[in-house]
C-alpha positions in Angstrom: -7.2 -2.3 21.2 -7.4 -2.6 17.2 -10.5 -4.8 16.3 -9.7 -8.1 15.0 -9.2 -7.0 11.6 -6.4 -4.6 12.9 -5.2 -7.4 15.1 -4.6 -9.6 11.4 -2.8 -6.5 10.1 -0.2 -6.5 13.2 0.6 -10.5 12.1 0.6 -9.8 8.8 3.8 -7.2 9.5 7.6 -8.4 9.4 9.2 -6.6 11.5 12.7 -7.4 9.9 15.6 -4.7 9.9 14.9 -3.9 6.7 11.1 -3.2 6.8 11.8 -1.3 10.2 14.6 0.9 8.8 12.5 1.6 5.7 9.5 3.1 7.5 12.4 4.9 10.4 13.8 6.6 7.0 10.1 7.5 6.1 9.5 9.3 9.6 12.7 11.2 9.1 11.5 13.4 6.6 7.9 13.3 7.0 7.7 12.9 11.2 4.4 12.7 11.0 3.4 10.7 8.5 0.9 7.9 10.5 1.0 4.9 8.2 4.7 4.7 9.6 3.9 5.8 13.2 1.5 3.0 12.7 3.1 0.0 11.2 6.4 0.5 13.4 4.5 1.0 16.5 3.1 -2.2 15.5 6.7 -4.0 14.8 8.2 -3.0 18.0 4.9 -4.4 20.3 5.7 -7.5 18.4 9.2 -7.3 19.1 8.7 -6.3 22.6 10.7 -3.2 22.6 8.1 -0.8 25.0 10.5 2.5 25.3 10.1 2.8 21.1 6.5 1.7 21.7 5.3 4.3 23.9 7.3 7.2 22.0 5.1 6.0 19.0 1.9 5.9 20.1 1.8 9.4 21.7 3.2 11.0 18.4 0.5 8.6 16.6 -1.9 10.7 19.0 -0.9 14.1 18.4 -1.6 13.0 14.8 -4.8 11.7 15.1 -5.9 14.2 17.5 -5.0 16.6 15.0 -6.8 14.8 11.7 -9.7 14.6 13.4 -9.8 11.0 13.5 -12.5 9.8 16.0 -12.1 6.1 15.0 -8.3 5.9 15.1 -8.7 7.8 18.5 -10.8 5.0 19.7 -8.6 2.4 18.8 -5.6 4.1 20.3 -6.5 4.8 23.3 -6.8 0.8 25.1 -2.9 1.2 23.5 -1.7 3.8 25.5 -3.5 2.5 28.2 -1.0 -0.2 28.5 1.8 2.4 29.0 0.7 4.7 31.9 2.5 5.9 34.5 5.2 7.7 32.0 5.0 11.4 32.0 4.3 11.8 27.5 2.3 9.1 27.9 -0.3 10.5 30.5 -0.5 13.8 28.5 -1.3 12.2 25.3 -3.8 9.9 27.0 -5.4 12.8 28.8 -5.2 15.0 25.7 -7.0 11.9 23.6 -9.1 11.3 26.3 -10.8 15.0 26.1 -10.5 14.9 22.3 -12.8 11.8 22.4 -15.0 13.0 24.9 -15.4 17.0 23.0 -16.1 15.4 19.8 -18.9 13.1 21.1 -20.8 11.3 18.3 -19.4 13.3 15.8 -19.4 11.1 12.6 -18.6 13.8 10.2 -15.1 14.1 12.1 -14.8 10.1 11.7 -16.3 10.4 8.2 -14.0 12.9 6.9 -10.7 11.4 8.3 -11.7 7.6 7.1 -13.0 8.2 3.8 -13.4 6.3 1.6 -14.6 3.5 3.8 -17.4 1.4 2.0 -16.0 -2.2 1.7 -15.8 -3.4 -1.7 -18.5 -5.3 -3.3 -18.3 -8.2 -5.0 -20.4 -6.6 -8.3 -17.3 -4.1 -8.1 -14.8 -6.8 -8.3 -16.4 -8.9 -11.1 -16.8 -5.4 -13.0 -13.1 -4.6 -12.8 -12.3 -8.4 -14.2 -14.4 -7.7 -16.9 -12.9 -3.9 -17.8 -9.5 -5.7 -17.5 -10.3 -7.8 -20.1 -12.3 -5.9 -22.2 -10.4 -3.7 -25.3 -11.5 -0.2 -23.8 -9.4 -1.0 -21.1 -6.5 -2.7 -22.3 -6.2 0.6 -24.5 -6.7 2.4 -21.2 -3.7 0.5 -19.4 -1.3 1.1 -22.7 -2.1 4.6 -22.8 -0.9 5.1 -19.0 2.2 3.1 -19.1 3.1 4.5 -22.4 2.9 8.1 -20.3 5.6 6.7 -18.0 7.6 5.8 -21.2 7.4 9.1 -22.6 8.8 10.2 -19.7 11.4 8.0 -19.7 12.0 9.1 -23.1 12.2 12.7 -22.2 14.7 12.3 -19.5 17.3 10.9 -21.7 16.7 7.3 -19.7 14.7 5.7 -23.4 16.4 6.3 -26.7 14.2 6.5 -29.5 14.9 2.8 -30.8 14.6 1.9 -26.9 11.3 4.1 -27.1 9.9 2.2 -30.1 10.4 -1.1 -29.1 9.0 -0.5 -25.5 5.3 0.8 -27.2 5.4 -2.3 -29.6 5.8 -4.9 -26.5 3.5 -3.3 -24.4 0.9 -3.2 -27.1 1.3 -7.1 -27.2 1.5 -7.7 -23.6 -2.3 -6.1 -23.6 -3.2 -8.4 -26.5 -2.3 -11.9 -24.1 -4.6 -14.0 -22.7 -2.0 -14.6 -20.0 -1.8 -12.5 -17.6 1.0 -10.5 -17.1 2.2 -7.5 -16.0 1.4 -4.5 -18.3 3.9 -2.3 -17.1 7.0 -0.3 -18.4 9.3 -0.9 -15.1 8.3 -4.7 -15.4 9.3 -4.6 -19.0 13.2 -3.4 -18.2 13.5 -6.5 -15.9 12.0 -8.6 -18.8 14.1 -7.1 -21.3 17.2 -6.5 -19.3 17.2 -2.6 -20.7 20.0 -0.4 -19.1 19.5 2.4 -16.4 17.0 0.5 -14.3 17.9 2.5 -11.0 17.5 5.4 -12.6 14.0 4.8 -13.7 13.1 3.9 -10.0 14.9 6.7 -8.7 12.9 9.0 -11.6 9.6 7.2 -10.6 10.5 8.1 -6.7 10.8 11.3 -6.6 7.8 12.0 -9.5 5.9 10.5 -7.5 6.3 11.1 -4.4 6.2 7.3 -3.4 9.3 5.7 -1.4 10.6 2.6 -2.9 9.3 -0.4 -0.5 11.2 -3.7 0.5 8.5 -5.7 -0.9 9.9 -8.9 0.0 10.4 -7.8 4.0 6.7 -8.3 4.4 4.7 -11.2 4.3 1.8 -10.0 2.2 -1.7 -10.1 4.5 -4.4 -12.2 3.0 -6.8 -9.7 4.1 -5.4 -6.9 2.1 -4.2 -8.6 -1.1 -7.7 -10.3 -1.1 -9.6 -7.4 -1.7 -8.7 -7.7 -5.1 -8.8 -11.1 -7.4 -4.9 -12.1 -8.3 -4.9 -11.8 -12.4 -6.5 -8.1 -11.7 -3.3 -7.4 -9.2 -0.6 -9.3 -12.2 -2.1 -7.2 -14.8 -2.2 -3.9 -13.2 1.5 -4.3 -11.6 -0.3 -3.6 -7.8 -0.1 -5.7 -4.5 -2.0 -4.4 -1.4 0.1 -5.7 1.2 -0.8 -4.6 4.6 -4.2 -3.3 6.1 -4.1 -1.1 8.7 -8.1 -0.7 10.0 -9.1 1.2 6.9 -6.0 1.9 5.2 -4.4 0.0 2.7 -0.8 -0.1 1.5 -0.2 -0.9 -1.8 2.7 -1.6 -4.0 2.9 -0.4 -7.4 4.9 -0.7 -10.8 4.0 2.5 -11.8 3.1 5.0 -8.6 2.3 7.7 -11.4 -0.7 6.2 -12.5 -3.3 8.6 -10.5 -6.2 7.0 -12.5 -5.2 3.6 -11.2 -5.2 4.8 -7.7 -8.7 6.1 -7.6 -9.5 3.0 -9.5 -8.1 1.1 -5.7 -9.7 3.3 -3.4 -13.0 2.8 -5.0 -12.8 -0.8 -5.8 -11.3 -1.7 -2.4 -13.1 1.1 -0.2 -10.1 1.8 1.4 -7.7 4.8 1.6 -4.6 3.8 -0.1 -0.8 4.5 0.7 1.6 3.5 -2.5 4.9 2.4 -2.2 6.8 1.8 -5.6 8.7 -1.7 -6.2 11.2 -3.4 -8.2 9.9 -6.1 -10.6 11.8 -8.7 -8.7 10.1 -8.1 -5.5 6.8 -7.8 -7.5 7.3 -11.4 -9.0 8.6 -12.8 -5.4 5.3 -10.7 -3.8 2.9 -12.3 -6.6 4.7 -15.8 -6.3 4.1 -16.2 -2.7 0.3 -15.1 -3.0 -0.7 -17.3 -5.7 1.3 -20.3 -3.0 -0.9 -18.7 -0.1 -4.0 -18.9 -1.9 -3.5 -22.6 -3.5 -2.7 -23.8 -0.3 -5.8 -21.9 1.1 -8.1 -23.8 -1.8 -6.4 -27.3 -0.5 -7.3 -26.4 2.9 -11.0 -25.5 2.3 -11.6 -28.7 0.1 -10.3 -31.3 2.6 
């Protein structure tokens, strides 16, 4: 069985027809992609359905088996357990069963599937506040999103004037003392520019990152925790969901490779992006600053 921390990851998941059907779409072109093997097998234990269960978790083995993953195998195998006595399901437990035992104590093979998996400090943290603020960078953050406008600009989605007003408001979103998103996605919901689809779609398929149902999930205090709530306004990102050491995270702009090292290393966690609207952003980042008020009353009655 998952260790507690998992266990806070399967509550933290909606399992809504939405959020399922998004990750079902996911496994349809990439059948072995084991966030989604993961987070569904997850949904349908919480929604009791044990056929989709079981067909799951021994593809979720084959996978793990295959990466390596000594840790994952660990955790898998009390979940199988639960479903012997069905043909696949034997195999895959005998077949993780040998794994575990042929591997041994190798922690390379756990090191290597896991990494990065130092949690983050809180010296990290405080440091990233402080570059947020600090005018290196702010220049930093323009400098990206103004990538992604250049982009835009290219692709016929910007027109020059369009171009030209988009570099002059995100150069005074990173002069605010508020925080808000600097971000060139948020900045068409702000503005109401034209052609929003297509800049999703465009970021999509750059990217490589599948456009997420934000507001399907409940976003998990333990994974949007990680990181302090101006830091995850500012930089457009909400870690919704941990999975042991993974993270998902949901991102304004899933082009920004410099702002997903900056995750893994800040958060110590390896980190699956999702892209997302604005709106869902604002709904995401709305209910988080409601969950940790009410967390603040709590702890000071």
């Amino acid at each position: 069985m998952p260790d507690s921390t998992n266990n806070a990851a399967v509550s933290g998941l909606v399992p809504d027809n939405e959020a399922i059907s998004f990750f079902e779409q996911i496994l349809q072109s990439m059948p072995d992609d084991r966030v989604s093997l993961e987070v569904l097998s997850q949904a349908y234990e919480g929604t009791g359905e044990a056929e989709k269960v079981r067909d799951l978790l021994v593809r979720l083995a084959r996978v793990i088996e295959r990466d390596g993953d000594l840790e994952a195998a660990r955790q898998l195998q009390p979940r199988l357990t639960l479903h012997i006595g069905h043909a696949e399901t034997d195999t895959a437990l005998d077949q993780l069963r040998r794994f575990l035992a042929g591997t041994g104590g190798d922690q390379a093979a756990t090191t290597r599937a896991t990494a990065p998996s130092a949690a983050p400090s809180p010296s990290n943290l405080s440091q990233a506040m402080q570059r947020i603020q600090g005018a290196t960078e702010r220049r930093s953050m323009v400098s990206q999103e103004l990538d992604f406008a250049w982009l835009l600009h290219e692709q016929g989605i910007l027109s020059e004037d369009q171009y030209a007003s988009v570099v002059s408001d995100i150069t005074d979103l990173s002069a605010s003392d508020t925080p808000l998103p600097i971000s060139v996605l948020h900045l068409f919901q702000d503005r109401q520019l034209p052609n929003i689809d297509r800049v999703l779609t465009l970021a999509a398929e750059k990217s490589g990152a599948p456009l997420l149902p934000l507001s399907s999930f409940e976003p998990q205090a333990a994974a949007y925790s990680l990181l302090p709530l101006d830091y995850l306004i500012i930089k457009g990102v909400i870690p919704f969901e941990l999975i042991a050491r993974d993270l998902l995270v949901a991102t304004l702009n899933p082009l920004n490779e410099a702002l997903h090292e900056e995750l893994e290393k800040l958060t110590g966690r390896r980190c699956h992006f999702y892209l997302v609207q604005p709106s869902e952003f604002d709904i995401s980042i709305d209910r988080i600053r409601k969950q940790t008020q009410a967390e603040a009353a709590s702890g000071n009655k």
